[in-house]
C-alpha positions in Angstrom: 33.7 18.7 0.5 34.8 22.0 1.5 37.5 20.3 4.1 38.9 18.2 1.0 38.8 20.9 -1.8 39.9 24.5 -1.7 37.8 25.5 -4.8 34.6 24.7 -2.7 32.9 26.7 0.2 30.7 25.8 2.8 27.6 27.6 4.5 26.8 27.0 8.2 26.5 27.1 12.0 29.5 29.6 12.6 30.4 26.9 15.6 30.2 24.2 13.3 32.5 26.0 11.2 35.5 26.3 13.7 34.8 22.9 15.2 35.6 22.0 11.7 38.3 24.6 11.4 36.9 26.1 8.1 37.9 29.6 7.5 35.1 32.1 8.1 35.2 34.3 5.3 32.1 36.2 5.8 29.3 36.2 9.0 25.7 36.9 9.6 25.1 36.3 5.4 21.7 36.2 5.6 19.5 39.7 4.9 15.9 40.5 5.7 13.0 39.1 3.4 15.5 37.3 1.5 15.0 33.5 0.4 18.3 31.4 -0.1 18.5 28.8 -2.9 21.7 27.1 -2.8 23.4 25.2 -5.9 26.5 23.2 -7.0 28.3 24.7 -9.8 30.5 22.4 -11.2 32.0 21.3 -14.5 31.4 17.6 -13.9 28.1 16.3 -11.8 29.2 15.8 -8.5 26.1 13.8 -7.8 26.0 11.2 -10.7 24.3 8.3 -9.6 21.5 10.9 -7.9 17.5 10.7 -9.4 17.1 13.9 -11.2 13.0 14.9 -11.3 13.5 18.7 -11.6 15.1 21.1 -13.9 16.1 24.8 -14.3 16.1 26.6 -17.0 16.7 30.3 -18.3 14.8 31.7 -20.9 15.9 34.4 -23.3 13.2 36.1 -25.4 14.5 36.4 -29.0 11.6 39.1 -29.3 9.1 41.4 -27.1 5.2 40.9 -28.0 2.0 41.2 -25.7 1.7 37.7 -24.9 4.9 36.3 -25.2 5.0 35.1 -21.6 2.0 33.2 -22.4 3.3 31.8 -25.6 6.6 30.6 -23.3 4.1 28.6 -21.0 1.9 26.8 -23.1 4.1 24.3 -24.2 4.3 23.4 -20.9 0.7 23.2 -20.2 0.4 21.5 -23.9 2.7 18.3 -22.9 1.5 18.3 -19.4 4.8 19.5 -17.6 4.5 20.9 -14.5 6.1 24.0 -13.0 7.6 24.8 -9.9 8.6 28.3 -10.0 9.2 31.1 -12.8 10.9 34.1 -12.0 11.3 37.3 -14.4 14.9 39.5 -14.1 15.8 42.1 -16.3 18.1 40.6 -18.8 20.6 43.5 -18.0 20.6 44.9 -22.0 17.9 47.4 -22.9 15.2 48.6 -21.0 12.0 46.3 -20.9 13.9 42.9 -22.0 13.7 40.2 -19.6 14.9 36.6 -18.7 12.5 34.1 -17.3 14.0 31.4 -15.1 11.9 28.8 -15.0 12.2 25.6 -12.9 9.4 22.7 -13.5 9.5 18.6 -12.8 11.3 16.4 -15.2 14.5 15.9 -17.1 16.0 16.4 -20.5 16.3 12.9 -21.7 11.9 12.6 -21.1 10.2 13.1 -24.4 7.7 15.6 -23.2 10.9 18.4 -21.7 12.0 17.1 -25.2 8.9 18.5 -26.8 8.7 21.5 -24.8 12.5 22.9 -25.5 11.3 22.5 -29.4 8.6 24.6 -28.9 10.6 27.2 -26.8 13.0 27.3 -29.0 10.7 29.0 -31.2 10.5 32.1 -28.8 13.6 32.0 -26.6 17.1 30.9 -26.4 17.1 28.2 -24.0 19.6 27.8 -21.2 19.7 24.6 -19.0 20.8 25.6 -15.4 20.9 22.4 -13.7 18.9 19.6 -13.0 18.2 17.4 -9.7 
């Protein structure tokens, strides 16, 4: 993709790189007890006909109450969805608020995700981060 379109990017073997003649724009990228997740940001699904099973989402607390992390997960336990990974960041506001990015198997068009974003929205405003 990255030979074809300017607007894309490519991460690799630095000889694999100029075999290809890519531009290297940056080397050695990697850091010390640092895990590397890689995504495709795009306006349009580049992979369309793909099977999506798994789904990332950011929450964003409306409110801050003991418990509220285990009001956020219960919907998911209630319509037997299971989670992957969840991750807290600071939400970059005020002191103490926080996002929760949470990634967990299944789709937005299967009635039980369905159930669960009701719920959440409740609690949090929900962003959907990708799927795949």
């Amino acid at each position: 993709m990255a030979l074809k379109d300017e607007s894309t990017a490519a991460i690799g073997r630095l000889n694999t790189l100029k075999k290809l003649k890519l531009p290297v724009l940056f080397n050695e990228i990697q850091g010390k007890g640092n895990t590397t997740r890689f995504a495709v940001v795009s306006k349009k699904d580049p992979y369309p006909k793909s099977k999506k099973t798994q789904m990332s989402i950011a929450l964003h607390p409306t409110d801050d109450h003991p418990g509220l992390l285990h009001k956020l997960l219960t919907p998911f336990k209630v319509y037997d969805v299971n989670l992957t990974r969840i991750e807290s960041r600071p939400s970059g506001g005020k002191f103490g608020e926080y996002i929760f990015f949470v990634d967990f198997i299944g789709t937005q068009k299967e009635p039980r995700t369905k159930k669960v974003f009701e719920e959440l929205k409740r609690l949090a405003d929900i962003q959907i981060v990708g799927e795949w």
